[in-house]
Each structure stands twice: as structure tokens, then as C-alpha cells.
N, C-alpha and C positions, 0 to 999 in steps of 0.2 A: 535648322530648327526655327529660324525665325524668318518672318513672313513683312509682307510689305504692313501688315499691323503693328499698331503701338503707338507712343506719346507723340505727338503735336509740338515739331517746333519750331522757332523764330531761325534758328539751323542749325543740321545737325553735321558733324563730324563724322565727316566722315573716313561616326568613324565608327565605326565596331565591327567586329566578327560576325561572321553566322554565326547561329547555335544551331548544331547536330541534331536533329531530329530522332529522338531513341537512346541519345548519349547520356547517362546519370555524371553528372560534376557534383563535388565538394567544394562547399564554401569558404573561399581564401576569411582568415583572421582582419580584421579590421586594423591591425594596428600594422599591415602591412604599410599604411599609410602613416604619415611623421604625424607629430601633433601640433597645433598650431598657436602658437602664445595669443593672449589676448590684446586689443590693440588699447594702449594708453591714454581712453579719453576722457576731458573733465568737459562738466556739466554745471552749468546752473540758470536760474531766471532769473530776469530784473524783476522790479516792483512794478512795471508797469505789463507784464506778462509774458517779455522777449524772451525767448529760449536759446542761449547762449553755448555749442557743443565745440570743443576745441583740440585740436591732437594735430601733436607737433609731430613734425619728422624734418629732419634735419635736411639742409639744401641751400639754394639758391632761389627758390618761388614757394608763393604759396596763393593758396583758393581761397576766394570769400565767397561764397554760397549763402543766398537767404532763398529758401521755403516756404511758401505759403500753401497755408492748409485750405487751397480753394484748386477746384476744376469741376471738368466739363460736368460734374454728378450738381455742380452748385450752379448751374446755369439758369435764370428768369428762367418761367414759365412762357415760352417761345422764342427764345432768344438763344438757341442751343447756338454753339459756338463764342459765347461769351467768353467764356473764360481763358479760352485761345485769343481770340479779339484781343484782350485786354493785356494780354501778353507782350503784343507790340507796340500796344499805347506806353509801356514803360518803360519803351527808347527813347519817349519826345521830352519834351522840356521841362525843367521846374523851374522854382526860383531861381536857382542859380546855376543851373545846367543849360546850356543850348541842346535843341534837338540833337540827338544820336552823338551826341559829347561823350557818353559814354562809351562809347565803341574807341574814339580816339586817346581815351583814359586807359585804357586796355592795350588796346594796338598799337598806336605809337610809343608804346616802352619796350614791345617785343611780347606784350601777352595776348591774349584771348578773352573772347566772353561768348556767352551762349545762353539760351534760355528754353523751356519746355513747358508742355502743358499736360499731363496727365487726367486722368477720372478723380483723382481725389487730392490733385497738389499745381501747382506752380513751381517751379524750379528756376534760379537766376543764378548763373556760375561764371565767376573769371578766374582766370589765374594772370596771376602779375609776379613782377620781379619783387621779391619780399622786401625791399628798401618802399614799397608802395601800398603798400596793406595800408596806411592811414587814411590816404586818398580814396581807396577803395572802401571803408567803411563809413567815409564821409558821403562818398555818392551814393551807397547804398539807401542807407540812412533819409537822406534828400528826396531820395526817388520812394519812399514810405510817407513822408510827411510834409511833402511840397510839389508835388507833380499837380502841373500846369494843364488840364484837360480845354480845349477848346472846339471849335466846328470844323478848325481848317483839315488838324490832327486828326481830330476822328475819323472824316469822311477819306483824308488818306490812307490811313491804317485799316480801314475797312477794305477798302477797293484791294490792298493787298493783300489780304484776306479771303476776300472772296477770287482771287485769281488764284493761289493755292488751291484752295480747293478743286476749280475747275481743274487744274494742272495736276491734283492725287486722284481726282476723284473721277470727273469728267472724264480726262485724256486721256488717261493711265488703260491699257486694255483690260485690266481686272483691278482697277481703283473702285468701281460699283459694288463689285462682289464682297471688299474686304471691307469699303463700310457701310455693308449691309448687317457684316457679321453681329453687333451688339443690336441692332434692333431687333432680329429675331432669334438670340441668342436670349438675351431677357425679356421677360413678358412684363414687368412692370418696374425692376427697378430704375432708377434714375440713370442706372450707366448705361441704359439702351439707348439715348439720344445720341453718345460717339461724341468726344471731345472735337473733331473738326467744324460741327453743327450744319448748317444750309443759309444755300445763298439768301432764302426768302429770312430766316429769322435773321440773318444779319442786315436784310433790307429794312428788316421792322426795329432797328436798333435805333436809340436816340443820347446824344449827350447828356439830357438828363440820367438813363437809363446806364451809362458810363461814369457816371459824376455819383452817385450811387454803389454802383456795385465798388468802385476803389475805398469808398467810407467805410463799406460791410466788411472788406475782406481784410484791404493792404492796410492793417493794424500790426503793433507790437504783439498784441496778445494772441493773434495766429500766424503769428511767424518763428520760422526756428531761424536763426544766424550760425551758418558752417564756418569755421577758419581750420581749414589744414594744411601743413607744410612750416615753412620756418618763420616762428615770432619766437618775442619774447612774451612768456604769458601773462606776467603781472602789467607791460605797458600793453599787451592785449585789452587786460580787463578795463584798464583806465579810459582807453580809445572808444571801447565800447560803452562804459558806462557814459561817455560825453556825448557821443554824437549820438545815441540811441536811448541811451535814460531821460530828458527830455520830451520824447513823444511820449504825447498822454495816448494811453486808451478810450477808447470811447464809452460811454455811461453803458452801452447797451449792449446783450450780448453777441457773440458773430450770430448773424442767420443761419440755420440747421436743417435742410427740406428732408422731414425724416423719408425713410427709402425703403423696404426692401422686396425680395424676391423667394416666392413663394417656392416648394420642391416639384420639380416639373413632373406631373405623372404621365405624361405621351410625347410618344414620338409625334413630327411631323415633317412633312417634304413642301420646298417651296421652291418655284421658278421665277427664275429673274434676267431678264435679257438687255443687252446692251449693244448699240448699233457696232463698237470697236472691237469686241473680243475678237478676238481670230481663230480662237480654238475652243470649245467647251474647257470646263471647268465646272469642279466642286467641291463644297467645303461641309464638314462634318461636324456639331459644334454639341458640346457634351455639358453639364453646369460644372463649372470648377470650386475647389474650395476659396478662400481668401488667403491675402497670401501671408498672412500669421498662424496656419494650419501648419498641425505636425506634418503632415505628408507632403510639405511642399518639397525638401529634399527629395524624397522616393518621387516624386510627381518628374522634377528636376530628371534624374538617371533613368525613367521610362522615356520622356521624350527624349534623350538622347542617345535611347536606346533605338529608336525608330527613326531619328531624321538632325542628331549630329554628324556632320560630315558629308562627303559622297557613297560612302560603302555602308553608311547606317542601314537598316533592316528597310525602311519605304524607298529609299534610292534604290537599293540591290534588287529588290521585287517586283517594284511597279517601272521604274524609270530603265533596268540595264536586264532584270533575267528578262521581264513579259515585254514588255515597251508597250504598255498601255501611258504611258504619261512621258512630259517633256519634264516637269519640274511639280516637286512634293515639298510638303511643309507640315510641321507641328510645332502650333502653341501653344504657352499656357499664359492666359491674361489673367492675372491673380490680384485682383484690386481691394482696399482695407476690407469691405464688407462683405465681398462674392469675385469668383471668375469664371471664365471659360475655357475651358480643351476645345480648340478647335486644330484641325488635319484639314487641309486644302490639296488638291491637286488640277494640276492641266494639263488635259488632256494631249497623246500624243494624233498625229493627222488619223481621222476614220475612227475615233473614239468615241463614244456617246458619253453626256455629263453624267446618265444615269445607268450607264455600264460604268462608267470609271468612279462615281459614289459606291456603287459594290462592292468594286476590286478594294478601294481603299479601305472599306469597313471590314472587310474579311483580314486583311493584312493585319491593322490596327490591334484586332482580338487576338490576334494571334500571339502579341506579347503574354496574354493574359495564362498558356497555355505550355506553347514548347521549350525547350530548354533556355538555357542564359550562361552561357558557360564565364567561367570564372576569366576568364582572357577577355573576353567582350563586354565586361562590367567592368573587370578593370580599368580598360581602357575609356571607358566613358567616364568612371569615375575621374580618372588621371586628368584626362581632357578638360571636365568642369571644375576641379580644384585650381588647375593650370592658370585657367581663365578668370578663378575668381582672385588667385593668388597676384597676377598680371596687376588688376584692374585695381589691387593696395600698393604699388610700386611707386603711384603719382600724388599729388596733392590732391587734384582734380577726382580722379576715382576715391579716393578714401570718402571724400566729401559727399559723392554720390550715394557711396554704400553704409553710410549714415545716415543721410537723405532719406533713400527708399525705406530703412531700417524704421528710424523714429515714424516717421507716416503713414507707413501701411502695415509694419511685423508690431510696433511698440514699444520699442524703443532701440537704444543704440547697441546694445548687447548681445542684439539678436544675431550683429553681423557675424561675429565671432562664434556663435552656437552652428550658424548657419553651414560651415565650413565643419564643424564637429560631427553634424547630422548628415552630411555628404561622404562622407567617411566609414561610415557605420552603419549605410543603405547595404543592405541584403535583397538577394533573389527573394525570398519569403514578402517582403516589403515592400517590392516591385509587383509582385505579382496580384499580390492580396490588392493593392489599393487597385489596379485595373479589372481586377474584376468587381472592385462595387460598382468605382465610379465611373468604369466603360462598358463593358461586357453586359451588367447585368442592369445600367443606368440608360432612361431612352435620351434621344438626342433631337437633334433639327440639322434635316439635310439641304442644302443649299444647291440646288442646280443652274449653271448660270452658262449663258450662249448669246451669240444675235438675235437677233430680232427672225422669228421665223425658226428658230433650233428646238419647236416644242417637242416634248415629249408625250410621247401617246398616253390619254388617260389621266393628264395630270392638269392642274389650274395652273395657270400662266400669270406672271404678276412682272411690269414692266418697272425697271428702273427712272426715277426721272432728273 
């Protein structure tokens, strides 16, 4: 189900039945699934705007996470890839930090750190041996209201910067094709520029223009601070009120580039060629809701209906009964204000991108239509509880799925509904929302090959 798309970052860590064609099933009880307590977390702000979310779970380590409410959607006007940029700028130095000290702050006690850039966040996450959680919210803290910007920094964090990209985007044999997806996915909102941005507007960046965006965004009052795993809460709150109530806010408010994205009335087909592919390819790309939508659940158990696993429904069809395709994908980019359903596939040898866009569109519908037997919703249900139940086991995930919750669903509560409404996904549910928002919604097809792969009849549009 998931595809070489998605968040941007400084590094990352790294099934179902047929349905019988004819056959009438009854729909299994919902409560065949256990119910899920909810998870015990406290909440509040300083005075100076910091959003402080806390939940203990008993252990040996715990996560400090701070969030900020900036990415690629809050990017200068030509400057896409800022907010990725400035991501790495927040390993080098401050007052009292040596460059990339913090990695050593992390790592040499036996923890980790990591960090990501999303359409509508920043994310900064470690996990430490819980005797260190002081240190860890002292440096956090440091690197909010003391980070050292200079030329030297800049011009390194750039170059590394721009060789990622060459390296996803350039090198990758279908790194073009995937981040082409958000600029012709949206026609006008801000998430069509793609948080990774271009080498030219990262040419046109200036340390003023870095010196700047850290005043706008890395503030108390657009930041949430995660702590989960083992504290004590009350010297919690003290630690925090020290090293973090001190930084003032700034008189003015964050910057806001309002945004949005109109209801697409037509379909359209676009080519795109790249000297690397080896195979054709195409990707299908449908307007999704946000991902604070009631249907993101049912949205959830449809894509996993078609391409969780090897034996999902686009494996079994396109990839083992026909062999029109080497490898298939279905996602859902579900960002605070809009997403996208994109289906990708490549081509198997002798395939054309515009016979294999077909095949994959006919498939697609096809959820909208044939049976779902109760065994193969199960199973996918199972599957996606499984994984979300997994990813509450650690400090580190807890912190996440508070993360994505408060920032793009609204707030923390949502995590817990989230697993309620996964439970209580019906065939009726499934079906219904693919037929508005696939079946009967137009789309943008993406045909994508070397140089030379055109298709008879159509406009040709080069990658650069």
C-alpha cells in the first residue's frame, strides 16, 4: 500500500481474499473486534503558547518530540524545499550546542534521534534512556531559541539537500514520476509544489531568507512538545516550565499563506518521460479528502482492500493472474486541508503505460461493485488494527500518533476514535465512499516512460 511517496526526512528508519464473484455474504458484528481503552494523556499550554501533550507508560526510555506547525505548504514564494532545508539546519549549532552535538546527546547513551518534514509539520523525535529526558528538553529548548544560523552551515546543508533530491528524484528510476504526483494532483493548492522542492529554488535561497523563516515558524506558540514513556509528571512539568517558559513569543503572528483547492470538474492524461525508467509506468490520482474526514477509516480498509499485502486484490490481478505489471501501489495522502488517492503501477516487459493505466483503472472500480466477503474484510481489518495497535507499544510511536493526530485530525483524541472507526468499517461503507470518490469522481492519469515511449495521440511533457 505504500509507495516510494510521503514525508521528507533528515532519516528515516528503517493480504486479503478474493471476493466470489455472485456470492451474497452477511455482515460479521462489529464487536467481533475487542474494544480499545483510551490512551491516558494530559494536556496543557504555557503562557507563552507552547503546547505541552504528556502520557506516561511505564519503562526504561522515553521520547521527547517537538512539532512544529510549518512545511512544505509554508514554503517562500520560490523557495519550495524550504521547509525540508531548514530541517537539517536544526543539527548545527547554537549557543551552547556544537554542530550535530545532538546526535551525540542521543546516541552515545544508546538512544536515537530523527526528524521529518511533512506538507503541513516539521517533526523532531528522540528517544533516550529516561534518566536523560532533562538533557533532552534542555536541547530541544536551545535549538527553538538559540540556533546559530551562519554561511558556512547554510551552504553545507544545502548541497546536502540538493544531492537528496538528485539521489530520490534524479537517480531513482521512477523518483520523476512520484514527485510529479502533487503538482498535477492539485491545480492550485499550496501542497502541489511537494515538500522535497527544486534544485533551482534551493539555488535562489539566501541566509537572510533562513534567518527569517526560523523567527516565523521555530516559536513556542507553533510548537507542540511530545513526552511519552517514563517520567515523573509533576518534575515533567517543572523541567518544562524552566527551560521552555522563558522563550518569549514573538509580537507577531505566525505567517498563514491561505491555500486552497478547488472540486476538480475533468479528467486529464499527462506524459512524462525520463531518460532512467526501464519500464513504463502509471499513476492514477483521484482528489482525496483531509485527513480529519469521517471516511478516512473506510478510505483506510479500501486501500487495503486493493494493495495491503501480496495477495491484496491489485497484486492478484494485475501482478500474478494477468502479468501486465512488475509492482502496484495504493495511497492515500491525506494532508490537514485536502489529499490525494493515488494507484501507481510498472509496467510488466511489453506493457504500454497507456494499456497498463486501463487495466489499473478497471481494477480499481472494481472494489466499488463485486462482493467483499466477510473473511477478506476481516482480514484487512485485523491487519490495520494489528499495525496500529504495534505502533502504541513504544514511546517513540505513541509520540507519533499524537503528532499526526493534533496536526492534521485536531487533536489528540482523535487517536483513539481512530481505531474505534476501523472497527466498525462495513462493506456498505467501503463501497459507498468508492463510488463517489472513485468511480463516479474524474481523476489525472500520469503516463510515465524514457524518452521516446510516446504514446500515439497524446502531448508529451518532459521531466527536468
Amino acid at each position: 500500500m505504500n509507495s516510494n511517496m510521503g514525508a521528507i526526512g533528515r532519516r528515516r528508519f528503517c493480504a486479503g481474499l478474493l471476493a466470489v464473484p455472485g456470492l451474497a455474504w452477511s455482515q460479521p458484528e462489529p464487536a467481533a473486534f475487542p474494544i480499545f481503552p483510551p490512551l491516558q494523556w494530559q494536556r496543557r499550554r504555557l503562557a507563552n503558547g507552547l503546547e505541552l501533550l504528556a502520557l506516561a507508560q511505564p519503562g526504561a526510555s522515553v521520547s521527547v518530540q517537538l512539532w512544529y506547525r510549518v512545511g512544505g505548504r509554508d514554503d517562500p514564494p520560490g523557495r519550495s524545499g524550504f521547509a525540508h532545508l531548514f530541517e537539517h539546519l536544526m543539527f548545527k549549532r547554537t549557543r551552547y550546542l556544537a554542530s550535530e552535538q545532538f546526535d551525540r546527546m542521543t546516541e552515545d547513551v544508546g538512544g536515537s534521534n530523527n526528524a521529518s518534514t511533512a506538507e503541513d509539520y516539521t517533526a523532531y523525535q528522540s528517544v533516550v534512556p529516561a534518566e536523560h529526558l532533562e538533557p533532552m528538553l534542555w536541547a530541544e529548548a536551545e535549538r527553538m531559541s538559540n540556533l546559530q544560523l551562519d554561511q558556512a552551515s547554510f551552504e553545507s546543508e544545502r548541497e546536502v539537500v540538493k544531492e537528496e533530491y538528485r539521489q530520490r528524484v534524479l537517480a531513482e528510476p521512477y523518483g520523476a514520476l512520484f514527485d510529479a504526483v502533487p503538482r498535477y494532483g492539485f491545480s492550485q493548492h499550496a501542497y502541489r509544489r511537494g515538500v522535497i522542492g527544486s534544485i533551482a529554488d534551493l539555488d535562489a535561497a539566501t541566509l537572510a531568507d533562513v534567518r527569517a523563516f526560523h523567527a516565523s515558524y521555530y516559536r513556542p506558540d507553533n510548537a507542540l512538545l511530545i513526552v511519552c514513556g517514563e517520567f515523573d509528571a509533576a518534575q515533567l512539568d517543572r523541567w518544562v516550565d524552566y527551560y521552555f517558559g522563558s522563550i518569549r513569543a514573538p509580537a507577531t503572528p505566525v505567517p498563514r499563506q491561505p491555500s486552497a483547492e478547488p472540486r476538480r470538474q475533468l479528467g486529464a492524461v499527462h506524459e512524462l518521460s525520463a531518460p532512467q525508467a526501464p519500464l513504463p509506468a502509471a499513476a492514477l490520482i483521484w482528489p482525496g479528502p483531509p485527513a480529519a474526514s469521517r471516511d478516512a477509516a473506510a478510505l483506510q480498509v479500501a486501500l487495503g482492500l486493493l494493495a495491503l499485502g501480496n495477495s491484496a486484490r491489485l497484486d492478484e490481478a494485475l501482478v500474478y493472474r494477468d502479468g501486465v505489471a512488475s509492482s502496484i501501489g495504493f495511497e492515500a495522502q491525506l494532508h490537514a486541508e485536502a489529499g490525494l488517492l493515488v494507484a501507481h503501477a510498472i509496467a510488466a516487459q511489453g506493457e504500454s503505460a497507456a494499456g497498463l493505466a486501463a487495466r489499473l483503472r478497471r481494477e480499481v472500480h472494481k472494489l466499488a461493485e463485486e462482493p467483499i466477503s466477510p473473511p477478506e474484510l476481516d482480514k484487512v481489518k485485523t491487519l490495520l488494527l494489528t499495525a496500529a495497535l504495534v505502533q502504541r507499544q513504544t514511546p517513540l510511536g505513541l509520540g507519533e500518533l499524537l503528532g499526526r493526530a493534533c496536526l492534521l485530525q485536531g487533536g489528540p483524541e482523535l487517536v483513539g476514535r481512530e481505531l474505534q472507526a476501523l472497527r466498525a468499517v462495513s462493506v456498505a461503507d467501503v463501497q459507498r465512499l468508492w463510488r463517489r470518490d472513485i468511480v463516479q469522481a474524474p481523476h489525472v492519469t500520469l503516463l510515465y516512460g524514457r524518452d521516446g515511449m510516446r504514446q500515439p495521440g497524446r502531448g508529451k511533457r518532459g521531466l527536468t
